[in-house]
C-alpha positions in Angstrom: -12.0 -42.8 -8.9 -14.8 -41.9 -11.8 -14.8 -43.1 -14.8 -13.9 -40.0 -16.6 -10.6 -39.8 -15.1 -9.2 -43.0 -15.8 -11.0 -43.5 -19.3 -8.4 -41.4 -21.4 -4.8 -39.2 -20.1 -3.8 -36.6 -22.2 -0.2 -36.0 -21.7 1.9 -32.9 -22.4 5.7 -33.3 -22.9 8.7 -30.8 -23.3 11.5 -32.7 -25.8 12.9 -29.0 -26.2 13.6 -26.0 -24.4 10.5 -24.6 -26.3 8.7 -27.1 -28.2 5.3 -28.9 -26.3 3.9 -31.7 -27.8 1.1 -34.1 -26.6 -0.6 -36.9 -27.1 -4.0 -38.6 -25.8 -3.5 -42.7 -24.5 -6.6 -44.6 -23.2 -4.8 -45.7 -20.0 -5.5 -44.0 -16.4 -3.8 -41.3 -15.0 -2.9 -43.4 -11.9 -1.3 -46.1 -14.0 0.7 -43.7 -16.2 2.1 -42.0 -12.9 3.5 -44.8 -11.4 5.0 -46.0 -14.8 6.0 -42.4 -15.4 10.1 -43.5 -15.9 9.1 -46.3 -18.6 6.9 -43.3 -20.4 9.9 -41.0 -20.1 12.3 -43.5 -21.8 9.7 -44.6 -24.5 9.1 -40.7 -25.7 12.7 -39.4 -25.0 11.5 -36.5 -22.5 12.5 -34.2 -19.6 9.3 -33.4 -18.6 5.8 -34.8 -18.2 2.2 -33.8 -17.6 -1.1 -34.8 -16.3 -3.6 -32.6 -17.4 -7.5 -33.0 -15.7 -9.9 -30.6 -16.2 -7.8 -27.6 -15.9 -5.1 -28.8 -13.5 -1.5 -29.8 -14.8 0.6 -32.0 -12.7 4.1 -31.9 -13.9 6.6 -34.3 -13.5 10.4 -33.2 -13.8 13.2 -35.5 -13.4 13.5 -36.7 -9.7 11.9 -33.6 -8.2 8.7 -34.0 -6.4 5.3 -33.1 -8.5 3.2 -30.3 -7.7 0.0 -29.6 -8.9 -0.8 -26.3 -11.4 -4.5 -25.0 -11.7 -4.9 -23.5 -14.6 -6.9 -20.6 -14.4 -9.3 -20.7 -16.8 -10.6 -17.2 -17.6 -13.3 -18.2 -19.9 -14.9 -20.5 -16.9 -14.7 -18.1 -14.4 -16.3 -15.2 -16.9 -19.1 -17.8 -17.6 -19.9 -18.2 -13.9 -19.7 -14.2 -13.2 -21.9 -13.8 -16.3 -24.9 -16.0 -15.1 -24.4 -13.8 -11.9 -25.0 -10.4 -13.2 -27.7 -11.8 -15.6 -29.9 -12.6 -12.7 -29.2 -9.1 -11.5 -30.6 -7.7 -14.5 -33.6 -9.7 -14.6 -34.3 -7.8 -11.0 -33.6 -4.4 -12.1 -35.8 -4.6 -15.5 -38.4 -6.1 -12.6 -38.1 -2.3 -11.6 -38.5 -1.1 -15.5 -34.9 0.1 -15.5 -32.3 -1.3 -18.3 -29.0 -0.7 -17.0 -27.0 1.4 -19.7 -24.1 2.8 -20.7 -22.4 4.9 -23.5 -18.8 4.9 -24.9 -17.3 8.1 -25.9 -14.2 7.4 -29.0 -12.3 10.6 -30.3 -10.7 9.7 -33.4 -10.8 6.1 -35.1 -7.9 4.4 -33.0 -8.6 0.5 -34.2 -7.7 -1.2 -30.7 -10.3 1.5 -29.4 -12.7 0.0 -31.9 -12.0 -3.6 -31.3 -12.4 -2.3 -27.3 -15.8 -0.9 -27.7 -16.9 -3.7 -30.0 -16.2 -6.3 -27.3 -17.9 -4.1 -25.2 -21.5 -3.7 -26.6 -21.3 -7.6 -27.7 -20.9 -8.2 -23.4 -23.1 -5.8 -22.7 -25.8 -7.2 -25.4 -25.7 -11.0 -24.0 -26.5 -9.8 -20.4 -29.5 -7.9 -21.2 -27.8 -4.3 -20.8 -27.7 -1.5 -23.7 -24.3 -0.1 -24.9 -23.9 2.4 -27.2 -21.0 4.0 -28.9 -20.6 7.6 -29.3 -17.6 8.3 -31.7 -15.9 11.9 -32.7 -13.8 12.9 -34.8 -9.9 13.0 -34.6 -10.6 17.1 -34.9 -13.0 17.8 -32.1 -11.8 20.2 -29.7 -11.3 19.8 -25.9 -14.5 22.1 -25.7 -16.0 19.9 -27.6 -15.2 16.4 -26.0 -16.1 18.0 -22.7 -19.6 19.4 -23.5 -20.2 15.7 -25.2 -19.6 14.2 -21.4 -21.4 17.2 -19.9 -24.4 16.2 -21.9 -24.0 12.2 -20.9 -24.0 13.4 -17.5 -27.4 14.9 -18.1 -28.8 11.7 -19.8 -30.9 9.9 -16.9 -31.4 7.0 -19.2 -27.5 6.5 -19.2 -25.8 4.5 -15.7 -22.2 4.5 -17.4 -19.9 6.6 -19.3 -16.6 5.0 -21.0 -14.1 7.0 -22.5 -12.2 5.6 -24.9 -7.9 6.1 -24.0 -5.6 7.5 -25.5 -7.1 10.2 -26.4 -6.1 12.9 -29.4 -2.9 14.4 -27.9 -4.0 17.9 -27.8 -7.1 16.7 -25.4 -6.4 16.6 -21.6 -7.2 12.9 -20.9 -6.9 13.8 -17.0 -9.4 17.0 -17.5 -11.8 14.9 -19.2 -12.5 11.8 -16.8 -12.9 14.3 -14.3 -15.6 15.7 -16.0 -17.2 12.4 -15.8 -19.9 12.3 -12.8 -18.3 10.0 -10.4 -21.4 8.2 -10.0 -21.4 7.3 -13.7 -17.6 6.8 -13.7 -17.8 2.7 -14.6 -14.0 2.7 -15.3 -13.7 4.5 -11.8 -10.8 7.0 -13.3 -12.4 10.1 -11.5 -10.2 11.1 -8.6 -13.4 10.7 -6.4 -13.8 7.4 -7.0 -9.5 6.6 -7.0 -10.2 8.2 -2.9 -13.1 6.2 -2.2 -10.9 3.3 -3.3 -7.9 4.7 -1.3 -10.3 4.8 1.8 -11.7 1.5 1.4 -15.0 1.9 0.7 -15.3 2.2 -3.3 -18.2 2.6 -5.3 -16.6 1.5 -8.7 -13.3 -0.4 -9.2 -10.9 0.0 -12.3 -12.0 -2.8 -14.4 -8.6 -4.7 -14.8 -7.8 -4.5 -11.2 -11.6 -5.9 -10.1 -10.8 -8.7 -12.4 -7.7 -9.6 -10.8 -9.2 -9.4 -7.2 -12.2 -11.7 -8.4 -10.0 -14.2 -9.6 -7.4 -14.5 -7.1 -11.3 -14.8 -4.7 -12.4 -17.2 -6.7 -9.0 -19.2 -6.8 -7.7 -19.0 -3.2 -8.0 -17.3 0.7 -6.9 -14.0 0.6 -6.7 -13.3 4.2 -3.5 -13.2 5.5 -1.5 -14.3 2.8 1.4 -12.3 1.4 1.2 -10.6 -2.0 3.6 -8.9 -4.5 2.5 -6.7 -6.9 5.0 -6.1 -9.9 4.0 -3.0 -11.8 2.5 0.5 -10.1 -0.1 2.1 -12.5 -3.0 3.7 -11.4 -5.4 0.9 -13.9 -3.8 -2.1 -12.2 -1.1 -1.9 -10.0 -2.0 0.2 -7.3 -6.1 -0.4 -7.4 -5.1 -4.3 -7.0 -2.2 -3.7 -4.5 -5.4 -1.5 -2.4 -7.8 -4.5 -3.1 -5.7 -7.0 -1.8 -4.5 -4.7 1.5 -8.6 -4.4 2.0 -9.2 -8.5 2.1 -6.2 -8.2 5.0 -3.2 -9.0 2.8 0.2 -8.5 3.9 1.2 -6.5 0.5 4.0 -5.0 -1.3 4.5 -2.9 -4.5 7.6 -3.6 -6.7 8.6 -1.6 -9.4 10.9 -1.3 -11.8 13.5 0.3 -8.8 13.3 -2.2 -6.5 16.1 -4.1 -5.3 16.7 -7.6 -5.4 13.1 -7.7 -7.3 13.5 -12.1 -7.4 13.8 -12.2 -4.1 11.3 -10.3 -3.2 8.6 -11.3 -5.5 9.6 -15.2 -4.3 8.1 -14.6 -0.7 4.8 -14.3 -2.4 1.8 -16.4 -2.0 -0.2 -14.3 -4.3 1.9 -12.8 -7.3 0.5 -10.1 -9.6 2.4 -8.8 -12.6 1.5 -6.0 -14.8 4.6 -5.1 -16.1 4.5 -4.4 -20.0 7.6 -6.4 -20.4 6.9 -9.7 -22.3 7.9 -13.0 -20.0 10.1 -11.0 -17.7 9.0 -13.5 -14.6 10.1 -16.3 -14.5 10.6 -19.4 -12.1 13.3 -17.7 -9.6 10.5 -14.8 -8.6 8.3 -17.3 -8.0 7.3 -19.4 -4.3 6.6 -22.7 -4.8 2.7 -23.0 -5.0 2.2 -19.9 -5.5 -1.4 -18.1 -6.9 0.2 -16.1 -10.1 -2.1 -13.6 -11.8 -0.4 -12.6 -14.9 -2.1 -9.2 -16.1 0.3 -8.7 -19.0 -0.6 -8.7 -22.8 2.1 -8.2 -25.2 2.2 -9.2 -29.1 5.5 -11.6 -29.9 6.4 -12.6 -33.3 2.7 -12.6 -33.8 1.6 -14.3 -31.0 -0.1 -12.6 -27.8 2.1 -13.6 -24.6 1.8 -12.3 -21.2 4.7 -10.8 -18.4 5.5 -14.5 -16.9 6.8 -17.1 -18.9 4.0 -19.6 -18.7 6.0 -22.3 -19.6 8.8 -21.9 -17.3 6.7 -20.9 -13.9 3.5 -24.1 -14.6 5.7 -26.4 -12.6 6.1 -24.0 -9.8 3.2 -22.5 -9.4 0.1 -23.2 -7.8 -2.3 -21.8 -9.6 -2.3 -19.5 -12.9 -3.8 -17.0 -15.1 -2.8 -17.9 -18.9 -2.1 -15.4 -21.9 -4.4 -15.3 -24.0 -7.3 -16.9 -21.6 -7.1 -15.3 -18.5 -7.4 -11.8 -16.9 -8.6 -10.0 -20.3 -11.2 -12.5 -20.7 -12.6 -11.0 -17.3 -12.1 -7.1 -17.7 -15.0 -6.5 -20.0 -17.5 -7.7 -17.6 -16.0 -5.7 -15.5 -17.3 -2.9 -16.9 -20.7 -4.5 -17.1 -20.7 -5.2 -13.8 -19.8 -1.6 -12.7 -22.7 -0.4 -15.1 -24.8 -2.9 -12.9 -24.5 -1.3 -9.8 -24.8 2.5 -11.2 -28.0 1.5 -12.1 -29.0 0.2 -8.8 -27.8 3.2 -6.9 -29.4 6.1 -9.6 -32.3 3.9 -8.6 -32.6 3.3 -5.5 -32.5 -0.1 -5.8 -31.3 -2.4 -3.2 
């Protein structure tokens, strides 16, 4: 064993239904294990953790361990990000910057927080963003001859717009104004067929996060996967993602029967249901991959659809809220911007 895993154990213990607390000792993991009953007694617990690196292993009672990767979204992002930076290096080889605008109607502050995030991404990699904003009055006409004219723009790979728009603007007219081969968030009913026939160009940026990490995580191939949640931004782009890398897949809903059951026969879970810590350990297989999608605000705090703390110990891997799938979907976006570049370009 090295030396950094048996310098120092962090461990992470449960003394109430929904307080944590931890504490770091300077013995070894191994020797805290086997002496994990004395270390139960001393700090009065039900349950005890291991945590290295990003893995948890979790100790409850007599039941058997199992072992909890932790997804970490930022590592993951960090990983993709030196990836697309060396692709930009090789398109700026050809004297192209890849580029893309953002379209806002009105001044709708998660929109702004949105396109913020956006530019800073898009800034780091080496790619220009800018933001294009209108006023909560401008007209249908007006939103559409703004895209028209983005379409035009040779010097722009990507368009972004901004959702929810002003309600008497026809959000579904609009993106199909977009030229599909500038459609980044890949909203244009061209690009939602090219996905439903397997060969997309662009992929809906929260769903191409989710395929990436559960890629990055485990096999796909032949595994079975649930998704909770239909939308056309997550649940059925990923459901189609998955079904291409040979998944055996199903789509729940909130009209499925016996939705526990059914979600507990996955070994990949995906939940984008808008519904704060509905999952919890009885729709979940033991070691099962669970990609948690959801981001809802609690009492202040930002938790996603599973209940973290009740699925770690059955699980075996997953995505955290705050730290996991939205850390991804912005590069995303860059990524898609990437690739409009190389194909305006004819660059291989």
């Amino acid at each position: 064993m090295r030396n950094d895993e048996t310098q120092n154990t962090t461990i992470a213990f449960q003394d109430s239904p929904k307080r944590w607390k931890s504490t770091s000792l300077p013995l070894s993991n191994e020797y805290i294990r086997a002496n994990r009953d004395y270390f139960s007694y001393v700090f009065h617990i039900r349950i005890i953790a291991f945590y290295r690196k990003n893995s948890i292993i979790v100790f409850k009672n007599d039941r058997r361990c199992i072992i909890s990767k932790i997804i970490d979204g930022k590592s993951l992002s960090k990983d993709i990000e030196q990836e697309l930076a060396k692709e930009v290096e090789e398109i700026k080889k050809h004297g192209i910057t890849p580029s893309l605008s953002i379209l806002q109607v009105g001044d709708n502050k998660a929109s702004e927080t949105y396109a913020r995030s956006i530019r800073k991404r898009a800034e780091k990699l080496g790619v220009y963003a800018e933001h294009f904003r209108m006023n909560e009055e401008a007209s249908e006409e007006d939103v559409l001859s703004a895209i028209k004219k983005l379409n035009e723009r040779k010097e722009i790979n990507g368009i972004i717009v901004e959702l929810p728009l002003p309600k008497n603007i026809d959000s579904k007219k609009v993106l199909a104004t977009i030229n599909p081969d500038k459609d980044i968030d890949a909203f244009h009913p061209i690009n939602m067929g090219r996905l439903l026939e397997g060969n997309p160009i662009f992929i809906p940026a929260t769903a191409q996060s989710v395929i990436e990490t559960i890629k990055r995580t485990t096999s796909i191939d032949g595994k079975s996967a649930v998704v909770i949640g239909r939308s056309n931004i997550v649940g059925k782009p990923a459901a189609l993602l998955l079904l291409a890398e040979n998944a055996t897949v199903t789509i729940c809903h909130s009209h499925t029967k016996n939705l526990p059951l059914v979600a507990s026969k996955a070994d990949i879970l995906v939940v984008s249901t808008g519904r704060p810590k509905m999952i919890n350990r009885r729709f979940v297989k033991r070691g099962a991959v669970v990609i948690d999608v959801g981001i809802n605000k609690v009492n202040g705090k930002i938790v996603g659809d599973v209940d973290f703390d009740d699925v770690v110990d059955v699980a075996g891997a997953i995505t955290p809220v705050p730290g996991g799938i939205g850390v991804l979907t912005t590069l995303m976006l860059i990524k898609n911007t990437i690739k409009a570049a190389k194909i305006q370009n004819n660059i291989e």
